[in-house]
N, C-alpha and C positions, 0 to 999 in steps of 0.2 A: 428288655431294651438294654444296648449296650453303649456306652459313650467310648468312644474313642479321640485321645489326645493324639496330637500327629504335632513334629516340632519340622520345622523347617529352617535350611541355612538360608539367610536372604544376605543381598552385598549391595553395596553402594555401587553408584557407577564407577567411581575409580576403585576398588576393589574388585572389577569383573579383571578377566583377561582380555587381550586385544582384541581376540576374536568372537565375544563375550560380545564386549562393545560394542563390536562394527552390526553385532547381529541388533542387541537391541535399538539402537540406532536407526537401523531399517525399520526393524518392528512399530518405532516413533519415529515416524516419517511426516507424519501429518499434524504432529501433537499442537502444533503450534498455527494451523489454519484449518482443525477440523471445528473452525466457527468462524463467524463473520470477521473476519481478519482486517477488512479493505474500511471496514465502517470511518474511521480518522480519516483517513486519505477522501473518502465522500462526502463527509461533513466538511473540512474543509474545503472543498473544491465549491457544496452549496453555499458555503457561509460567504464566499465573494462571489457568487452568482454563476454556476456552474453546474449544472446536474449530471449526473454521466453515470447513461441511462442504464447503458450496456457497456461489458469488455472483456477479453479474454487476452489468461496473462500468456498463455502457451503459443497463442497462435498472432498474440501481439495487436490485437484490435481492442478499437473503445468508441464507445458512442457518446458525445457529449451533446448538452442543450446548452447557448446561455438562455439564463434564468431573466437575467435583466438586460438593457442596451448593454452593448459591448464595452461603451465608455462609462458606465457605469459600472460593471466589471472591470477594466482596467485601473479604474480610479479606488474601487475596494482592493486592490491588489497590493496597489500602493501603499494603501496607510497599512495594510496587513500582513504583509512577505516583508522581509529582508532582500538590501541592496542586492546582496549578493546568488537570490531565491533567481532559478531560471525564468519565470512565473512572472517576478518584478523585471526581469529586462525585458522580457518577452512584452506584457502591460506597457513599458514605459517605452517603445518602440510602440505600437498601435498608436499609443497618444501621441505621439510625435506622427505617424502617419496620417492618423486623421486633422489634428491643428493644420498639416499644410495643404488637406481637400479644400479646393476650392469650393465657398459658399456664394445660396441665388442671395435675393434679395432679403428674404423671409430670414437667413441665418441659416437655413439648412443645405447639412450636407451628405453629399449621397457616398453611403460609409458601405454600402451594403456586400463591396467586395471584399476590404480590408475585413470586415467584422466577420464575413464566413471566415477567412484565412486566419482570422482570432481567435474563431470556437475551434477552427480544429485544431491551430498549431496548440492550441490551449489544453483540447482533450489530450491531443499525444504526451506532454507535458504530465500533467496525469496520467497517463498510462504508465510513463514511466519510472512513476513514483511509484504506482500498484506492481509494477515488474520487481522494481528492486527491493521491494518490502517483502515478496512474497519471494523471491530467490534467497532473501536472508534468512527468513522464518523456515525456509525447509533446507536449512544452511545445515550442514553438519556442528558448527558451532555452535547457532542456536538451538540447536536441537540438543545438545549437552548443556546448555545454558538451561534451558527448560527443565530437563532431567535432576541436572543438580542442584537448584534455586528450590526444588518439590520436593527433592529427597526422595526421589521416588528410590524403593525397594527393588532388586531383581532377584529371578534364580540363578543358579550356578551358569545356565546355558545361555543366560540375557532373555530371559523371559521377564516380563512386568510380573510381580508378585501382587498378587490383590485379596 
């Protein structure tokens, strides 16, 4: 049996060259959503009453459910988003649409068009929260963010060293 030592030059990512860079860079294309990426952006969307079932960020679709009445959603929206959250105006527009449906006798009121027009403008809203999380995360930036935050190793030619 023979043991062989082998040494190797490894470099940081600012020690590659440019073109070094630009390679591994490609190569960590995905580093930062080859996993559930989107899980935050769906927890909060159920935590105020929103499930979104389905979506795709490329082609710009999403499918959402609400989970609870709509004003019951709006109204978690409220106490949960910031003034400034598209979410909360969006929320605080519904309520105001719906306070001025006229109601029968019983108190009720027939919400049923506003509240479709809620889930969706609601899922879009979300959609474009998953768009721009996910245009950041395979950002060129964050993908040096990532690299260098790990210390990840490379070879001479921007290959990952492992």
């Amino acid at each position: 049996m023979e043991i062989i030592k082998r040494e190797y030059k490894v470099y940081t990512f600012d020690e590659l060259t440019e073109e070094a860079q630009d390679r591994a860079i490609e190569k960590q294309a995905d580093i930062n959503v080859d996993y559930e990426w989107w899980d935050s952006i769906e927890d909060d969307a159920e935590q105020i009453g929103l499930s979104i079932i389905e979506f795709n960020t490329y082609h710009r679709t999403v499918k959402g459910k609400l989970l609870n009445d709509a004003i019951d959603v709006a109204e978690a929206i409220i106490r949960n988003h910031g003034e400034d959250c598209d979410t909360y105006k969006l929320a605080k527009q519904y309520i105001e649409d719906y306070e001025a449906l006229p109601q029968d006798e019983d108190g009720w009121r027939d919400s049923e068009e506003i509240d479709e027009e809620f889930e969706y403008a609601l899922s879009q809203e979300y959609l474009s929260m998953l768009i721009k999380d996910y245009e950041y995360l395979t950002s060129r930036e964050a993908i040096i963010e990532t690299i260098v935050a790990n210390d990840y190793r490379f070879t001479e030619d921007g290959n990952l060293f492992s």
